[in-house]
LOKOL-140805 format. One line per 5 residues: number of its first residue (from 0); their letters; for each residue x, y, z of C-alpha. Coordinates in Angstrom, 2 decimals, always signed. Example, Ala and Ser with C-alpha at 12.3 -4.5 7.8 and 13.67 -1.06 7.14 Angstrom:
BEGIN
0) as) +12.30 -4.50 +7.80 ~ +13.67 -1.06 +7.14 .
***
This chain:
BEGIN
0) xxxxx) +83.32 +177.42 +140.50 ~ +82.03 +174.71 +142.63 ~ +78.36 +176.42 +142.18 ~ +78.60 +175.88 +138.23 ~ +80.09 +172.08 +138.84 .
5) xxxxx) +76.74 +171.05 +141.06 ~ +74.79 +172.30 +137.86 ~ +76.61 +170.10 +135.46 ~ +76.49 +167.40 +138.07 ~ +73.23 +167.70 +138.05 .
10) xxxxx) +72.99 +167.17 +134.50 ~ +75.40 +164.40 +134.49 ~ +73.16 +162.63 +136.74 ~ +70.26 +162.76 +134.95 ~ +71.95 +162.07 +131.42 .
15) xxxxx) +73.43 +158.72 +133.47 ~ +69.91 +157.96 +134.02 ~ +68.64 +158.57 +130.41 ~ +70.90 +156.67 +128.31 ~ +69.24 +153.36 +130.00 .
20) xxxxx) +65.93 +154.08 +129.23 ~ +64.46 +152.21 +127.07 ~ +62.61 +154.61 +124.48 ~ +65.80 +156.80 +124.57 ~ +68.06 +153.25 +122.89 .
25) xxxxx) +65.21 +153.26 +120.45 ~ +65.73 +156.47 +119.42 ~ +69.06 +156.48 +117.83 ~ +69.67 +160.55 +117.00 ~ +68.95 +161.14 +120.74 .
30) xxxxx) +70.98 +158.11 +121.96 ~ +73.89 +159.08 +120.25 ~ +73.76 +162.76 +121.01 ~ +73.61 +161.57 +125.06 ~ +76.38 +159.38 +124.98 .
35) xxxxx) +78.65 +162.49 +123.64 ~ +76.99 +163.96 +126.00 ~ +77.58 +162.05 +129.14 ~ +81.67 +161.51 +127.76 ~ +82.16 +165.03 +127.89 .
40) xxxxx) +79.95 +165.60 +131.06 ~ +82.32 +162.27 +132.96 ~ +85.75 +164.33 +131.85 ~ +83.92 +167.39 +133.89 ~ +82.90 +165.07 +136.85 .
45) xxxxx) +86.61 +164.02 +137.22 ~ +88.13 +167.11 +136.96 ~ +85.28 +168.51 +139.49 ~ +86.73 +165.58 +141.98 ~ +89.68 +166.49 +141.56 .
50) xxxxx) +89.15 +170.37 +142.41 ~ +86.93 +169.11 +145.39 ~ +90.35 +167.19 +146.75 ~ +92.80 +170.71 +146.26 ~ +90.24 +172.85 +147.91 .
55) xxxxx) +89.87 +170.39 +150.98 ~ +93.59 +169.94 +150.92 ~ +93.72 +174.13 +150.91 ~ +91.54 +174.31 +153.92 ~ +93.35 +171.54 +155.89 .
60) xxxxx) +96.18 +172.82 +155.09 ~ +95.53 +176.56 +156.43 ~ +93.82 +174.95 +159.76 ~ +96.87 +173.00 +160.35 ~ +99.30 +176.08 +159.89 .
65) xxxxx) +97.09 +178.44 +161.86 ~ +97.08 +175.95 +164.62 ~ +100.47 +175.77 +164.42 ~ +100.89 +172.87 +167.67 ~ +103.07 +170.21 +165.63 .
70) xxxxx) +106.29 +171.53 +163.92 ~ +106.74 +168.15 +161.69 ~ +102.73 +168.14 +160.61 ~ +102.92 +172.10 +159.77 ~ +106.03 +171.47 +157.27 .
75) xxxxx) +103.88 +168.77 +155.78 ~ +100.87 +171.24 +155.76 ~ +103.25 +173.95 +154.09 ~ +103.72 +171.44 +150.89 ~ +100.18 +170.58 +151.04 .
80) xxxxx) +99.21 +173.89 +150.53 ~ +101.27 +175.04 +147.89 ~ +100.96 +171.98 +145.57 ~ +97.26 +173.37 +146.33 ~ +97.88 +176.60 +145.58 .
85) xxxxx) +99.62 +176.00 +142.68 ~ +97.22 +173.51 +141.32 ~ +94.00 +175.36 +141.59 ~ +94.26 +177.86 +139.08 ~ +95.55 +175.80 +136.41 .
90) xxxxx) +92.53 +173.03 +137.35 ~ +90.30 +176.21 +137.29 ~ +91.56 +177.45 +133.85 ~ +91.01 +173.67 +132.16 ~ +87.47 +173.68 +133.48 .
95) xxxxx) +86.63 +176.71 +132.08 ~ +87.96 +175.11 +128.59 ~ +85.83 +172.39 +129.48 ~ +82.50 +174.34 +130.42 ~ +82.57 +176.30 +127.06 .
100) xxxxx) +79.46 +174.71 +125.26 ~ +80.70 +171.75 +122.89 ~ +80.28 +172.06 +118.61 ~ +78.27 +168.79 +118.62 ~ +80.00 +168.65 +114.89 .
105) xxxxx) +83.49 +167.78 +116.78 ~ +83.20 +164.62 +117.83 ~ +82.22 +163.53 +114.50 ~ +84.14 +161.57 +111.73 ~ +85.26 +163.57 +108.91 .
110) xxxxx) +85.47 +163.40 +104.98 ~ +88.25 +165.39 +103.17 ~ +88.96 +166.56 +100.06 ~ +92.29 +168.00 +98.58 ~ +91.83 +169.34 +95.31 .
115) xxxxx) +95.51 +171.15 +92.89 ~ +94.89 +174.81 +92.57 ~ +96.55 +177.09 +90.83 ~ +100.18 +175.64 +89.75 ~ +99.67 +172.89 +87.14 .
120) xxxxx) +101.60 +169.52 +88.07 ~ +103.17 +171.19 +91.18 ~ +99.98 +172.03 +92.54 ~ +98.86 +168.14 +92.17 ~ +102.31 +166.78 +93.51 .
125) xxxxx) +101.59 +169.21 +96.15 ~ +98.06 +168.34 +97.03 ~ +99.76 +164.30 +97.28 ~ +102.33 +166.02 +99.61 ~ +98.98 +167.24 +102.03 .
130) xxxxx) +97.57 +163.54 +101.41 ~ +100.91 +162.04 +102.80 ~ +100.87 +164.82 +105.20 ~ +97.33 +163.97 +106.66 ~ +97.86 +160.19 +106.63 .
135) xxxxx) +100.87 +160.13 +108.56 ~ +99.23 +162.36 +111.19 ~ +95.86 +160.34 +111.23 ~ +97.80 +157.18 +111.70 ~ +100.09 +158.40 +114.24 .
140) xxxxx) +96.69 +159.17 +116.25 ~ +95.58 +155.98 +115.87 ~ +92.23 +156.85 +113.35 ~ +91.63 +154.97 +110.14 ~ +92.09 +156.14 +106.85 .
145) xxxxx) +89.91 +155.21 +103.88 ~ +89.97 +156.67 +100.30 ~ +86.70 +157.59 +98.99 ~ +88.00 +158.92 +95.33 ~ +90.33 +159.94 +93.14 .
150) xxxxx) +92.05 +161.76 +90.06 ~ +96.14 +161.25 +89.41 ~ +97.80 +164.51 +88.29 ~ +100.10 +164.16 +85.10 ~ +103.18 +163.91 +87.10 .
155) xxxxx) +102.62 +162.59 +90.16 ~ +99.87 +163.27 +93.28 ~ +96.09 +164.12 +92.81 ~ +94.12 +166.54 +90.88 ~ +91.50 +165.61 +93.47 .
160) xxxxx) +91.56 +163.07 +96.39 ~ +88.91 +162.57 +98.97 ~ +89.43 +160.27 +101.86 ~ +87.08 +159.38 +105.06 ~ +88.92 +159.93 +108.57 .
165) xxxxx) +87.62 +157.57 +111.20 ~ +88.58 +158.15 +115.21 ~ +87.64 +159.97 +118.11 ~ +86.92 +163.84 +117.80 ~ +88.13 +163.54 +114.47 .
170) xxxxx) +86.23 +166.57 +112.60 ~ +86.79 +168.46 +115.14 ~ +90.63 +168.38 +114.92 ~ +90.47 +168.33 +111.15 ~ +88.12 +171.01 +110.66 .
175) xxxxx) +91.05 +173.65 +111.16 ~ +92.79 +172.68 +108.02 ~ +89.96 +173.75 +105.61 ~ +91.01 +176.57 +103.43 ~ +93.72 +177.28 +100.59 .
180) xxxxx) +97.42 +175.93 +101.20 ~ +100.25 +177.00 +99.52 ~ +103.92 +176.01 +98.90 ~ +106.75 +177.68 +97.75 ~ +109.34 +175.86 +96.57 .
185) xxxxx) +111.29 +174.99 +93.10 ~ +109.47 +172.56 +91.18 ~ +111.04 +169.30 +90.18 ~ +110.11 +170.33 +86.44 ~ +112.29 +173.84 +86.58 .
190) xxxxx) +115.12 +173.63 +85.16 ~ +116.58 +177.77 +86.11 ~ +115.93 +176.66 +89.83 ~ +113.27 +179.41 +89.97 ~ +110.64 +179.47 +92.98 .
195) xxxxx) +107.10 +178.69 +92.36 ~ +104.25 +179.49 +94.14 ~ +101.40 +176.90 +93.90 ~ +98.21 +175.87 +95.53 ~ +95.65 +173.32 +97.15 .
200) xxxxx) +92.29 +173.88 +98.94 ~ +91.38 +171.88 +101.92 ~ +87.89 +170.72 +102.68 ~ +86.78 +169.21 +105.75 ~ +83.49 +167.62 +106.13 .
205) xxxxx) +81.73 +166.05 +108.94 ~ +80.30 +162.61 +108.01 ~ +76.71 +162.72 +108.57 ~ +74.79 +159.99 +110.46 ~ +71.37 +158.82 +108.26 .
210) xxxxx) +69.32 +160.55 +111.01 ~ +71.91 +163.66 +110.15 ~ +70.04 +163.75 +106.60 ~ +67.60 +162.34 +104.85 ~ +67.95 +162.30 +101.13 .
215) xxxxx) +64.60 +161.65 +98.66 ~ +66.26 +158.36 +96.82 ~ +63.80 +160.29 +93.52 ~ +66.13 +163.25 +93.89 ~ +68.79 +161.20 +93.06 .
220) xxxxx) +70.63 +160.36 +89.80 ~ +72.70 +156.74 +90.00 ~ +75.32 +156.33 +86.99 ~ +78.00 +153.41 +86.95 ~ +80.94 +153.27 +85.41 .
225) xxxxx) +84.34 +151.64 +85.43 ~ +87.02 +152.05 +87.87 ~ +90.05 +154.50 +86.43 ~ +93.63 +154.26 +86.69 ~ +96.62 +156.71 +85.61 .
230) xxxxx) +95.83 +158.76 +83.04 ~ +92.23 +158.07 +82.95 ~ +92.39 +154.10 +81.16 ~ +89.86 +151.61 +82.67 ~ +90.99 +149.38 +85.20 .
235) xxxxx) +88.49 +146.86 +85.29 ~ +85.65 +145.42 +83.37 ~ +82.46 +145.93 +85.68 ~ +80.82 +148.83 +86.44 ~ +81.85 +148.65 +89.85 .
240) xxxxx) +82.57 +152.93 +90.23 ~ +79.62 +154.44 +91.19 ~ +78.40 +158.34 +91.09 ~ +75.28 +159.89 +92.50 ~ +74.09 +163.53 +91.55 .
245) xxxxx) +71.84 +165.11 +93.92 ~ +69.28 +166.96 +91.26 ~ +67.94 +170.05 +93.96 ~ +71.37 +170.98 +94.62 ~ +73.60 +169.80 +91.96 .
250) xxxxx) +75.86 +167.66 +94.17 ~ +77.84 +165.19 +93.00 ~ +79.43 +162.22 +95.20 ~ +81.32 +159.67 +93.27 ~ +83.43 +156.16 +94.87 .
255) xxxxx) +85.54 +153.82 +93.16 ~ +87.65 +152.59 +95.61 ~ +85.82 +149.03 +96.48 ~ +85.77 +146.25 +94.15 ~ +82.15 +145.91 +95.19 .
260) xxxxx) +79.10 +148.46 +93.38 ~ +77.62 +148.19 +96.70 ~ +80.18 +149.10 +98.69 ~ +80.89 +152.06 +96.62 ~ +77.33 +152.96 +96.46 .
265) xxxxx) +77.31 +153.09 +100.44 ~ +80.79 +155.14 +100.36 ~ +79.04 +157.56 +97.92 ~ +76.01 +158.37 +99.28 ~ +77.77 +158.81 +102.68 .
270) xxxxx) +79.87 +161.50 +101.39 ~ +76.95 +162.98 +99.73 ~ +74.93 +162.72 +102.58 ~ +78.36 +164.68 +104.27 ~ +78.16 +167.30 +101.96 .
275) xxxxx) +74.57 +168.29 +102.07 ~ +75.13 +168.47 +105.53 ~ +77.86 +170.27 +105.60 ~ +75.77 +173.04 +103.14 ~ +73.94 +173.56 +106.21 .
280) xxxxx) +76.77 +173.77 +108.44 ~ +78.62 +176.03 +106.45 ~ +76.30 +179.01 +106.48 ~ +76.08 +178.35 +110.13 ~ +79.61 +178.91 +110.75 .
285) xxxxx) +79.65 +181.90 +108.75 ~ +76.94 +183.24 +110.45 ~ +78.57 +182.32 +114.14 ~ +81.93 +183.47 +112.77 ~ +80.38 +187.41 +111.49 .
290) xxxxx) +79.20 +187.46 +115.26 ~ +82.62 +186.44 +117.05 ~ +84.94 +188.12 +114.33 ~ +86.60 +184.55 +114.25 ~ +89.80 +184.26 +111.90 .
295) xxxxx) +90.21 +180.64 +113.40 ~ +87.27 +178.87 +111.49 ~ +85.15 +181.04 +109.30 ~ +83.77 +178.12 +107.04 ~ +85.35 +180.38 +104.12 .
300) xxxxx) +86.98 +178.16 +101.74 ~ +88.60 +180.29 +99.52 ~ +90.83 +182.13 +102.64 ~ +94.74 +181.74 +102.66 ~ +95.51 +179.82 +105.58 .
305) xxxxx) +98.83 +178.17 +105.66 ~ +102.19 +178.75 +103.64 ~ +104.99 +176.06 +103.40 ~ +107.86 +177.75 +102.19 ~ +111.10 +175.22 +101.34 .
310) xxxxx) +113.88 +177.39 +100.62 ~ +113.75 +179.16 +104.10 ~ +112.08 +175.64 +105.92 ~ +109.33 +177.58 +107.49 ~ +105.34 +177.14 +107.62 .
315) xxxxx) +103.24 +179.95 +108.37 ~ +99.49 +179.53 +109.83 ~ +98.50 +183.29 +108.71 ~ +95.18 +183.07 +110.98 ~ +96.90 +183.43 +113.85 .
320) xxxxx) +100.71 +184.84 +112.52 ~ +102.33 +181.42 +113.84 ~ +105.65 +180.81 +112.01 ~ +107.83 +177.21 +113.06 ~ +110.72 +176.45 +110.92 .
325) xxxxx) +110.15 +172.90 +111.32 ~ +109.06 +172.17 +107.77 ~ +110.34 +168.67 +107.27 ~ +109.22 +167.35 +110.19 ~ +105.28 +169.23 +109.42 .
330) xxxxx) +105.55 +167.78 +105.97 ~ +106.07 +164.59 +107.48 ~ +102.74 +164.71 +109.74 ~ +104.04 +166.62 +113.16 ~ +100.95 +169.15 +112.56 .
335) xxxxx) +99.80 +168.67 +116.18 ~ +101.54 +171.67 +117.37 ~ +99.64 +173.63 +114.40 ~ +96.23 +172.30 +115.47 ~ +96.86 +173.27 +119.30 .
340) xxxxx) +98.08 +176.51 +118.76 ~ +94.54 +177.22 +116.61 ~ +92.57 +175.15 +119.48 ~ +93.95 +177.97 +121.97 ~ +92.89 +180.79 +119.62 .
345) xxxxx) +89.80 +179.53 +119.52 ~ +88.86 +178.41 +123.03 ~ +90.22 +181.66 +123.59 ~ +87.62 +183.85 +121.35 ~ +85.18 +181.36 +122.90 .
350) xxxxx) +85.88 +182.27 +126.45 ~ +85.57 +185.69 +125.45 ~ +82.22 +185.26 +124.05 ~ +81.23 +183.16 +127.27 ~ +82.56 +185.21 +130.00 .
355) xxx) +79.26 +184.58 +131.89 ~ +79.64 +180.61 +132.29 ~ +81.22 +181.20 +135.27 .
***
């Protein structure tokens, strides 16, 4: 273990002495990508300290014991070494978390976009349940929320929302919650109290820097129009609602959240820039999720993921069979427990697949 922590020492080192260079600030992509870099390489250096200070503990400990000359300093020894022994092996196990190689993707900010499936108006009051779901959790992590776009279902929530997430390793949280969700439940409409089964897909982009992608402004198609309330009228005058169509792919990015045709311009063509990118991405993931069997995140949108059944207060995460009757309170935000549990499975098929880091 110590072996492998000298190497990424070594590396820490010499990123601490690159990010002050000069022609590395100037270079923006490669700045950025060394100062994610060095954070995750600084967590590593502490934790390294920290297993330096056990293992020296462990040794001074045994030397005192073995010597065995002062009763009162070998009781004290005793404690030292098993609050080493007992701390090595979990220290050991979070540095081997720590050592598998980083999704550069993660620490990104994300853009996400719930759209009603199949369901009618419950599937849109749904997908505003998964909007309320995801704010409360963002918040209660301290990111920023910012909505990007809409379209108001008949009867309350979204036919389609998209919203930017901005925080710390905030795609890489997110990025589990990208599939199809469904609820069961009796819609407020139903009037025999009947259970209906309806359904919203997640996506989950990462926002892409301008270095990320670079988009041909002549392979783009600018309209403007005016901002839309309920039921489709026109809120405003000005064509302040703005909504770009990338002609190679067919992409379309739309904003009409600002006031400002600029603002919403620069809101649009960063979530187009996000989906391109994420184009790319996806194939990747499939490709890197065919070669690890991975039921975590396969970067296939149309997969069941999650159930949220009312009647029986239970949610069901069927990529890795975890059931919690704790509806209300997951409704409410409290997914955290969700996204660890599906962090472990994951770090876990990862360790797997890197049983030679250490």
């Amino acid at each position: 273990m110590l072996e492998k922590l000298q190497i990424v020492k070594q590396r820490f080192d010499e990123v601490s002495d690159l990010i002050i260079q000069p022609d590395i600030i100037s270079d923006q992509k490669r700045y950025v990508e060394l100062n994610r870099e060095y954070k995750d390489l600084r967590i590593l250096m502490e934790k390294r300290e920290k297993y330096i200070e056990l293992t020296d503990n462990l040794k001074e400990a045994e030397s005192i014991i073995a010597d065995g000359s002062d009763e009162e300093m070998v009781e004290m020894a005793k404690m030292q070494l098993d609050e080493a022994k007992e701390g090595i092996p979990r220290l050991e196990e979070e540095i081997r978390v720590l050592l598998i190689p980083k999704d550069p993707e993660d620490a990104k900010n994300a853009v996400v976009e719930l759209r009603a499936g199949t369901g009618g108006d419950e599937a849109s009051i749904f997908a505003g349940d998964l909007f309320r779901m995801y704010t409360k959790y963002c918040e209660g992590k301290g990111w920023s929320v910012s909505t990007v776009d809409f379209s108001e279902g008949t009867n309350g929530g979204f036919k389609e929302i998209q919203f930017e997430v901005n925080g710390e390793d905030v795609y890489g949280t997110l990025k589990f919650e990208a599939g199809v969700h469904r609820v069961q439940r009796v819609p407020q409409t139903e009037t025999q109290g009947r259970v209906h089964t309806s359904a919203a897909t997640v996506m989950v982009f990462p926002e892409a820097e301008e270095f990320d992608v670079e988009i041909d402004p002549k392979e783009v198609r600018i309209d403007y129009f005016c901002s839309s309330g309920p039921g489709g009228q026109s809120v405003n005058t000005t064509y302040s609602a703005v909504r770009l169509t990338h002609i190679p792919t067919g992409l379309v990015a739309q904003c009409q959240d600002q006031k400002s045709q600029h603002k919403n311009k620069e809101k649009a063509f960063k979530v187009l820039r996000s989906r391109l990118y994420d184009l790319e991405l996806a194939k990747k993931m499939e490709e890197d999720a065919a070669k690890r069997g991975s039921m975590v995140s396969s970067g296939d949108r149309s997969a069941k993921i999650r159930t949220y059944n009312y009647p029986q207060g239970r949610v069901t995460d069927h990529r890795i069979g975890l059931t919690l009757y704790d509806l209300q309170n997951i409704v409410n935000g409290d997914i955290q427990k969700i996204i660890d549990e599906l962090m472990l499975a994951e770090n876990t098929e990862k360790l797997k697949a890197n049983d030679d880091v250490i």
